[in-house]
N, C-alpha and C positions, 0 to 999 in steps of 0.2 A: 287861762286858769278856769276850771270848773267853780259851778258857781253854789254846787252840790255840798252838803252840810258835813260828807265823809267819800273818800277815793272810791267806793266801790261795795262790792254785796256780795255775800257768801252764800252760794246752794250748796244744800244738802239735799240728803234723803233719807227717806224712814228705812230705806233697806237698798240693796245693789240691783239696779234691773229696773229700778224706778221711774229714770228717763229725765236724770239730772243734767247729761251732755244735751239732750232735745231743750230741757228750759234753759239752759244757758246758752247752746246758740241763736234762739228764739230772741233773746233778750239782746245781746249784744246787738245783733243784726236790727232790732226794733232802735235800739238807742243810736247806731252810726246813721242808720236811714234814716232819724231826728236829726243830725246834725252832731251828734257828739262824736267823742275820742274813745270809743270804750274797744277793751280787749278782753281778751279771757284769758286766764290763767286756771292749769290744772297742778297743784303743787306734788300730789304724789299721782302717780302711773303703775298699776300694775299689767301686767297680761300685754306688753309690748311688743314689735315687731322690728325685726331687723331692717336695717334701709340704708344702703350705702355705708355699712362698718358702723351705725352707731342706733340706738335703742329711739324707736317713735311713738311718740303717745296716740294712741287713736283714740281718744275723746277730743284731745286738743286738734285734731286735724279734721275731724268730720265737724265740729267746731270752726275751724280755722276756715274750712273750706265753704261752710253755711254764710258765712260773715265774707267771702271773697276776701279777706285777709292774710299779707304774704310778709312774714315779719325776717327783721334778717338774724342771722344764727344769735348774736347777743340775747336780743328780746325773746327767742323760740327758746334757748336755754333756761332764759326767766319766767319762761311761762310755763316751763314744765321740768322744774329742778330737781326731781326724783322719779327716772323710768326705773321700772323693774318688766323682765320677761316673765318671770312665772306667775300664772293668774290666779292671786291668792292673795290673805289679808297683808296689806303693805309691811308690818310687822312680820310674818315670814318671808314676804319676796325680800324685804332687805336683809336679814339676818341669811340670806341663801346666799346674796350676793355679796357678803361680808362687808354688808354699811350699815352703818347707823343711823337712823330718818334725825333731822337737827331739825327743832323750830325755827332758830334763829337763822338759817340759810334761806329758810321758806322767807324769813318776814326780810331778810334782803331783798330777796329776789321779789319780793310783792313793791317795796318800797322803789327800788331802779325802774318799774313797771311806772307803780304811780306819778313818778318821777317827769316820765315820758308820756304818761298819757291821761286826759283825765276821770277814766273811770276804769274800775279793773272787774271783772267778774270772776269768781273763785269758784272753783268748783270742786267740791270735796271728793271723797272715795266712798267708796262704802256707805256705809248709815254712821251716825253721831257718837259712838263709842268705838267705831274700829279701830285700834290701837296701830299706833305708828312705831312703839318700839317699844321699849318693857315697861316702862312707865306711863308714856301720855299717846292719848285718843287724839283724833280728829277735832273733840271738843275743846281740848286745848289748845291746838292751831286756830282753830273760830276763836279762844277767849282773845288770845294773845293778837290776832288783825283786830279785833272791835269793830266787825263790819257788822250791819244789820245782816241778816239771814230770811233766806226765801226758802220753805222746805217744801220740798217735792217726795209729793204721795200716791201709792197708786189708787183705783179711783174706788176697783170693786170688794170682795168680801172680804173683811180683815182688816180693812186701812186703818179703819176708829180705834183698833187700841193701837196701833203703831202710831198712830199720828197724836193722839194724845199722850203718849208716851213720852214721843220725842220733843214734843212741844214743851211739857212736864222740865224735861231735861238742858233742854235750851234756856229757858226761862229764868230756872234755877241756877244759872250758871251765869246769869245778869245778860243774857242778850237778847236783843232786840228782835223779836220776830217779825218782818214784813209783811206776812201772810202764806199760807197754803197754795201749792197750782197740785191740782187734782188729776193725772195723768193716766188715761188708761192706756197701759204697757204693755194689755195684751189685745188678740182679737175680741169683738164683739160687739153686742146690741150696751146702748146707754139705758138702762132703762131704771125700774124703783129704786133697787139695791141701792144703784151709785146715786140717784138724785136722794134719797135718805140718807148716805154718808155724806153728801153733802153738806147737808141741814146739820145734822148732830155734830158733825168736826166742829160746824162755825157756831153754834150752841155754848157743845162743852166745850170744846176749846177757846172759845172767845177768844178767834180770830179769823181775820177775812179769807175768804177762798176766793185767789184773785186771778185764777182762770180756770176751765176743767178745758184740757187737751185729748181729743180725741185719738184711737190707736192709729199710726202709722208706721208702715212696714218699715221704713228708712228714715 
């Protein structure tokens, strides 16, 4: 049994393209090479690919395969309980594929995880209000697990009011922020800009920025 104060942690991102699948295979892969039990879980999937008759997440597999981890169909189901193929907000891929996104399947499917393993890392879709179906966001799947949250931002112009934004929002919503990983998502020099979003996020946001990731192609 894990000796950890809750099952696991939820990344987000201030926007899509952020490079949530890079900080969450990063992490996983740091916590098994510790010696833990940790997996990933992607609850919604959109922009899927066909493979053998049946819908593949590819966050969870470039994920999957960061972590050298080979789950068998139970668990790879639990870990990614809603694929959609078309690449769009989860609330249109599922209304195309005439389903309904359920919290309550997600928080099974997190629970039989934790069940089994002990730590789970979540990884959300989109940024903090993309809507799962005509009523509830993403922020609602974060209310309803109660995990801490890791949000991932990108590094250069523009981050400080997405990230304070999103922080603003989080917050508001009673959960627990971990800290900021600062990701640059595109090419480029590190230079002022990003070491001043730096400074100002962990300022005004009064909160740590607990890595900056430099850009990689893969």
């Amino acid at each position: 049994m894990s000796s950890k104060p809750y099952p696991g942690l939820f990344i987000t991102g201030t926007d899509t393209g952020v490079g949530k699948t890079h900080v969450a295979a990063a992490l996983v892969t740091v916590l098994r090479s510790a010696g833990e039990d940790a997996v990933p879980m992607k609850p919604v999937q959109t922009g899927c690919v066909s493979r053998g008759g049946r819908l593949v997440a590819p966050d969870l597999v470039r994920c999957l395969k960061r972590c050298r981890l080979k789950p068998d169909s139970a668990s790879l189901a639990d870990m990614a309980p809603y694929c959609f193929k078309p690449a769009c907000s989860p609330h249109l891929a599922a209304e195309r594929a005439g389903v309904r996104i359920s919290l309550p399947v997600v928080m099974r499917a997190f629970r039989r995880l934790s069940q089994a393993h002990e730590f789970v890392v979540v990884e959300g879709a989109g940024g903090i209000l993309v809507p799962l179906n005509s009523k509830q966001t993403m922020l609602d799947l974060m209310v309803c697990l109660k995990l801490p949250v890791v949000l991932v931002a990108r590094s250069g112009l523009g981050t400080i009011n997405h990230t304070l934004l999103s922080l603003r929002t989080l917050r508001h919503a009673g959960l627990e922020v971990l800290g900021v990983v600062m990701n640059q998502a595109t090419p480029g020099r590190w230079g002022r800009i990003e070491q001043d979003n730096l400074r100002t996020v962990e300022k005004l946001g009064a909160v740590r920025v607990l890595a900056c990731l430099r850009y990689q192609a893969e």
